[in-house]
N, C-alpha and C positions, 0 to 999 in steps of 0.2 A: 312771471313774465320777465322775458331778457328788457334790459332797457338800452336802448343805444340811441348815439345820433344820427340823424342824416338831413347832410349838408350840402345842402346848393351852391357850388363854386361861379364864380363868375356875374355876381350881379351888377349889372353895367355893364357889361361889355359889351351890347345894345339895348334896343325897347324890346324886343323878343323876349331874351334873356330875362330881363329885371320884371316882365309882367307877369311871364309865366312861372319864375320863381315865386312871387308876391302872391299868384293866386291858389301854387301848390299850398303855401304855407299858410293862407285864409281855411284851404280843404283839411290843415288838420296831418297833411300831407310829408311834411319838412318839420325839422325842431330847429335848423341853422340854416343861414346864411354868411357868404363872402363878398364882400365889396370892393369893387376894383376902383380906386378912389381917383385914379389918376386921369380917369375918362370923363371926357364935360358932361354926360348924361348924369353924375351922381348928385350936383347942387338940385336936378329935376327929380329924379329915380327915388330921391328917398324918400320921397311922398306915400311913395307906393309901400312903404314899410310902416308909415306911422301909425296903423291900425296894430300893428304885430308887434308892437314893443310891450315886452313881456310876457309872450306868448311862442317867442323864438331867441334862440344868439342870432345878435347880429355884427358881424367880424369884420377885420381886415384882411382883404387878399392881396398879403405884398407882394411888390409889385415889380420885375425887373426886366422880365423878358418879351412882352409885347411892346405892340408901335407904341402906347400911350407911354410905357415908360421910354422908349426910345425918343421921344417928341419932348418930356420931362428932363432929358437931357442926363441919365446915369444908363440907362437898358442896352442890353442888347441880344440877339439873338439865345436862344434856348443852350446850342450845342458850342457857341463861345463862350455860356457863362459858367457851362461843366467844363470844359476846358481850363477857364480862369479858375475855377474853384481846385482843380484836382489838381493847378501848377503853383500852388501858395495860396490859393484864394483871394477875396476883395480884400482892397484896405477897408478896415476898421471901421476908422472917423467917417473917409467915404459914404461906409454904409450905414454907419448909423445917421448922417444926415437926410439922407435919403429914406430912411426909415420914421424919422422924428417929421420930413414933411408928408408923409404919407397918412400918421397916424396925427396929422395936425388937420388935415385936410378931410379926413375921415371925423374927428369932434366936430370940426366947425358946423357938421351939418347935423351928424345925431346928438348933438349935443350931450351927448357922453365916452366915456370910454367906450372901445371894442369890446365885446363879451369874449373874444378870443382874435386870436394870429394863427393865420397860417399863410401858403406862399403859393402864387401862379405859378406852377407847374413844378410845386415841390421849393420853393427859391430860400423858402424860409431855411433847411438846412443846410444850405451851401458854405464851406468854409469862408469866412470873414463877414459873408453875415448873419450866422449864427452866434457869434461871437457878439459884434454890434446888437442885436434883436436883443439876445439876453441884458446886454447892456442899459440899454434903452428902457426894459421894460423896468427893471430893478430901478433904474433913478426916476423913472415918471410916475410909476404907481402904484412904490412902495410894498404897503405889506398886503395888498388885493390885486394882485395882476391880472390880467383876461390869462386864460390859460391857451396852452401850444397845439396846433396841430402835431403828434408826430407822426409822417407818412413812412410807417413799417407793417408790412403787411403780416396778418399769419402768415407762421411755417407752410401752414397749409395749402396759402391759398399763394404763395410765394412763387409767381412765375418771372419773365424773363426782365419785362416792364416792371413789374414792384421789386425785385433785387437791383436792379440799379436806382431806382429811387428810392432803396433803403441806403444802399453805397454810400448816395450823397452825402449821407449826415443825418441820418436818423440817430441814431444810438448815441452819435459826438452833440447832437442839440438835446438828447432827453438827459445826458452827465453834466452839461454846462446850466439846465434848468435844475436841476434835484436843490443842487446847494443854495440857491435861489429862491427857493420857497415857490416855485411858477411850477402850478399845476400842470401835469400833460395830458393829451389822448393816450388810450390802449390802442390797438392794432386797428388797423386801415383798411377797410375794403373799397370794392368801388374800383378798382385799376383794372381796366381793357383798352385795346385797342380802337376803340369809337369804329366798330365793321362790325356787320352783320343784322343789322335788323333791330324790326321790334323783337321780335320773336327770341334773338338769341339774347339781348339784355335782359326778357323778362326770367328769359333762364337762369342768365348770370344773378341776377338778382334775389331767386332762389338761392342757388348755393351761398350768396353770402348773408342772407338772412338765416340759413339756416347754421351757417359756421360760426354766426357771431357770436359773441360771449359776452356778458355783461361790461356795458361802459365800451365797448367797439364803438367806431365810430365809420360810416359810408358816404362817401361823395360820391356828388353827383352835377349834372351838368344841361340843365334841362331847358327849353327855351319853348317858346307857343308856336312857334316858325324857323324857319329859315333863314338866313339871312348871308346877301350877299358878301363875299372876302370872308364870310366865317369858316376854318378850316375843318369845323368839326360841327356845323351844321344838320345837317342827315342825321344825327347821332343825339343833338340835341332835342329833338322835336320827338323822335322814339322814346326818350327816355321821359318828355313830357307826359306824350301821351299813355305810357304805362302807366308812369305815376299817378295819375290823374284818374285811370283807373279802378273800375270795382277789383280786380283780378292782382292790383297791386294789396287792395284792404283786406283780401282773402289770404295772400300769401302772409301778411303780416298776422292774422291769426291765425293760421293753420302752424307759422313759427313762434307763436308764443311775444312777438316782437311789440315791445311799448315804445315811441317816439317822444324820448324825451330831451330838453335842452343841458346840455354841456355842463350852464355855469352852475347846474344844480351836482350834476355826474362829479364833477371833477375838483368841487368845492377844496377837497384837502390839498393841501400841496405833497407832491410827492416824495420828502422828504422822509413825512411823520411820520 
C-alpha cells in the first residue's frame, strides 16, 4: 500500500467548509486538516475537530491573502503578494510577527502545537516568509517541529498552475528547512482549476492517486454546500460529495492508496 496524505485546506473559512471537512474526516475520509485561524468561526469550529485529535493532523493555513488577513491588518491580495515576493519579498520581522500571531491564535484553542504549516494559496513559500516561518518555527519548537507543506508538484503531473506555485519558493522553503531539522512533504497533488464538475475531479483524482508515491501528499478543498462570496464554491461541494463517496473508497483500493497522517510520514527530518 502507498501511504500518502490528504489534506483538507480551508477549515473555517465558513460552517460549510469546517462541517463538511470534520465529517469527511469522522468517514475515515481525510488524514489532515488546515486552519485558517484568522476567521471568528475558529474559537467556534474547533469543536468540530475534538473528536479527531489523534486520528488526523491538524495544521495551520497561514494566512496572508484573504479578507480575514486583510481585516488582521498584514494581507493582501493573491497577485500583489507574488508581486511583493518576486521584487525583494516581505520584510522578515514583519512576517514573522504575523506568523507568531497566527500560530498563537491557532494554540490558544487546540491547545497544542500544529501537526504541520502550510500556506493559503501557497503563502508559506513566498520570499520573506519563508525565511520568517523557518524562523519562527526553529525558536518556538525547537527539536520537534510540525513539519512543512512543500507545494511542488510531480514532473508529471507539472502543469501551468503547479509550475508557478513551485516558482514561488518551493525548492528556496525545502533548502532553508533541510539545515533546520523541519521535516517536509514530498510532491503535491491536488492542483486544478476548481471547473468542470464532479465528473472531471473524480478523474483528476484518479490520476493522482494513481501517480502518487509513497509519503505524496493531496489537497483538497471540500465543503457540504455552497456558500455565498465563496469564489470556489461549485468546486467545493463536488469535491465533498465525491469524497464522501463509495466511488472515492473504490479508487483508493483499486490504487493501492492507505490514508495516513503526516506527523507519522514525515517523522524524520530531512536532513538524516
Amino acid at each position: 500500500m502507498k501511504q500518502i496524505v490528504l489534506c483538507a485546506d480551508d477549515f473555517c473559512v465558513h460552517e460549510s467548509a469546517s462541517r463538511g471537512i470534520a465529517q469527511l474526516a469522522a468517514m475515515g475520509r481525510l488524514s489532515a486538516t488546515s486552519v485558517m485561524v484568522l476567521t471568528p468561526r475558529w474559537p467556534h469550529d474547533v469543536a468540530l475537530l475534538k473528536d479527531l485529535r489523534g486520528r488526523i493532523d491538524v495544521g495551520l493555513h497561514l494566512d496572508w491573502t484573504s479578507d480575514f488577513a486583510l481585516a488582521a491588518g498584514h494581507g493582501c491580495s493573491l497577485n500583489a503578494a507574488m508581486l511583493k515576493a518576486l521584487l525583494g519579498g516581505f520584510k522578515v520581522a514583519a512576517a514573522r510577527s504575523a506568523i507568531e500571531r497566527q500560530l498563537d491564535a491557532f494554540e490558544a484553542q487546540w491547545k497544542a502545537p500544529p501537526d504541520h504549516i502550510d500556506g493559503h494559496q501557497h503563502v508559506q513559500q513566498f520570499a520573506g516568509i519563508r525565511q520568517a516561518l523557518v524562523q519562527v518555527m526553529g525558536s518556538r519548537y525547537g527539536a520537534h517541529p510540525p513539519y512543512l507543506r512543500i507545494s511542488q508538484a510531480q514532473a508529471a503531473q507539472a502543469g501551468i498552475k503547479s509550475r508557478i506555485i513551485s516558482a514561488m519558493g518551493a525548492a528556496a522553503l525545502r533548502d532553508l528547512a533541510a539545515p533546520a531539522n523541519i521535516p517536509c512533504t514530498l510532491a503535491l497533488s491536488g492542483v486544478y482549476d476548481f471547473t468542470g464538475g464532479g465528473t472531471r475531479y473524480a478523474a483528476l483524482m484518479q490520476e493522482w492517486l494513481a501517480a502518487a508515491a509513497d509519503g505524496d501528499i493531496v489537497m483538497c478543498h471540500p465543503a457540504l454546500r455552497t456558500e455565498t462570496g465563496d469564489a470556489i464554491a461549485a468546486a467545493r461541494q463536488w469535491e465533498y460529495e465525491y469524497l464522501a463517496s463509495p466511488a472515492f473508497a473504490d479508487a483508493t483500493a483499486q490504487h493501492q492508496v492507505q490514508l495516513v497522517r503526516g506527523a507519522a510520514l514525515y517523522a524524520v527530518p530531512v536532513s538524516a
